[in-house]
NUDODO-90737 format. One line per 8 residues: number of its first residue (from 1); their letters; for each residue y negated, z negated, x of C-alpha. Coordinates in pm, 1 decimal, padded with zeros to 6 digits. Layout:
N
NUM	a	Y:Z:X; ... .
end
This chain:
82
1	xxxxxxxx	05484.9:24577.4:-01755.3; 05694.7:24807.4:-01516.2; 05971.4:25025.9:-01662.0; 06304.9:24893.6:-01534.1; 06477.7:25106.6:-01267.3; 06833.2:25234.8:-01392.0; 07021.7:25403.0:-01087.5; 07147.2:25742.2:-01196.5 .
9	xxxxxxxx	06868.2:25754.6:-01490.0; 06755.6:26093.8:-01552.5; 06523.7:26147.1:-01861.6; 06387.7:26450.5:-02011.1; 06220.6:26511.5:-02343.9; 06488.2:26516.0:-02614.4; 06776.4:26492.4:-02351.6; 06977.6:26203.1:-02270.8 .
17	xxxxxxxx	07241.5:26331.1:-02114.2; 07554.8:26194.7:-02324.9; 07546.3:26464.9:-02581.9; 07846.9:26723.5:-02589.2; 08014.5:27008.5:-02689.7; 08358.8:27112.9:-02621.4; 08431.8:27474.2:-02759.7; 08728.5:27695.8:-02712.8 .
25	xxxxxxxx	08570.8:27963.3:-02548.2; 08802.0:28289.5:-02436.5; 09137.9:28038.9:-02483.3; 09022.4:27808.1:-02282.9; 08851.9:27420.6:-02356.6; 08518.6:27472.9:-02208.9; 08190.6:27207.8:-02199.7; 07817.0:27227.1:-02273.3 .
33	xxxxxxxx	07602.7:26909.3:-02265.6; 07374.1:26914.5:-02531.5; 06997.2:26827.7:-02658.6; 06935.7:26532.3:-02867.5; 06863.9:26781.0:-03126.6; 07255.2:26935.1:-03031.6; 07135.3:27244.3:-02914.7; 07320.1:27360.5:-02644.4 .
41	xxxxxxxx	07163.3:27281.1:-02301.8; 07411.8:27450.0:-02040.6; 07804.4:27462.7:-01980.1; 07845.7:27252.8:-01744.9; 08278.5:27299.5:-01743.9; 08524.8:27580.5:-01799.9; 08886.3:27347.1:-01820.1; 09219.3:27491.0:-01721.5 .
49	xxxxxxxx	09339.2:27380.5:-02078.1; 09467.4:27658.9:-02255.5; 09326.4:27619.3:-02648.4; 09696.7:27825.5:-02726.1; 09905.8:27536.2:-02646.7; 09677.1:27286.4:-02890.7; 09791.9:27157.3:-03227.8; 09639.7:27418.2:-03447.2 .
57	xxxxxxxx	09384.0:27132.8:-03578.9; 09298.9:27097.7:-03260.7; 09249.6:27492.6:-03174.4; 09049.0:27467.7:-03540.0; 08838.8:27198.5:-03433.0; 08760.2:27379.9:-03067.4; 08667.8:27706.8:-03272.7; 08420.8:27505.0:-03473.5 .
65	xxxxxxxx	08309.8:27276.8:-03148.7; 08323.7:26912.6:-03106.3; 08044.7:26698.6:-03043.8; 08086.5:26401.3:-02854.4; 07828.4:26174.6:-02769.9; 07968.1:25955.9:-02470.8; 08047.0:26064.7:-02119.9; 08355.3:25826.8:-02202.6 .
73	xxxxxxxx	08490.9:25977.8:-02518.4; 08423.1:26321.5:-02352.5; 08703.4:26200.9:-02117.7; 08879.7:26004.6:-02385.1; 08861.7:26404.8:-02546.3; 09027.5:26611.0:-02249.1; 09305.4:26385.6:-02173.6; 09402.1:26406.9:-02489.3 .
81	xx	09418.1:26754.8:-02467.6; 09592.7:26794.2:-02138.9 .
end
């Protein structure tokens, strides 16, 4: 049976490409997609979004990192923040 063809597919051992985490790094909201596993794969943003100007759950959260685990609640994530 042949695999079926997904446009925009890209698969690599233990990465899927919908695993993130959004860190305040420096002040600033910044991005890293992450392994399956959630080990950090590469940042892949630095935002304008100044972590200063975030509820200070928020900033608490960013300190910590978020992981997010849709390309749509990643964006979901940042315009909340903006």
């Amino acid at each position: 049976m042949d695999k079926p063809v997904f446009k925009n597919y890209r698969e690599e051992q233990n990465y899927c490409g919908e695993h993130f985490l959004v860190k305040d790094v420096d002040g600033l909201v910044t991005i890293y997609t992450m392994t399956n596993d959630e080990q950090i794969k590469e940042r892949i943003e630095i935002t304008d979004i100044e972590t200063a100007y975030l509820p200070q759950t928020d900033q608490e959260d960013l300190k910590e990192g978020i992981r997010v685990y849709t390309q749509q609640k990643l964006n979901k994530l940042i315009e909340d923040f903006e």
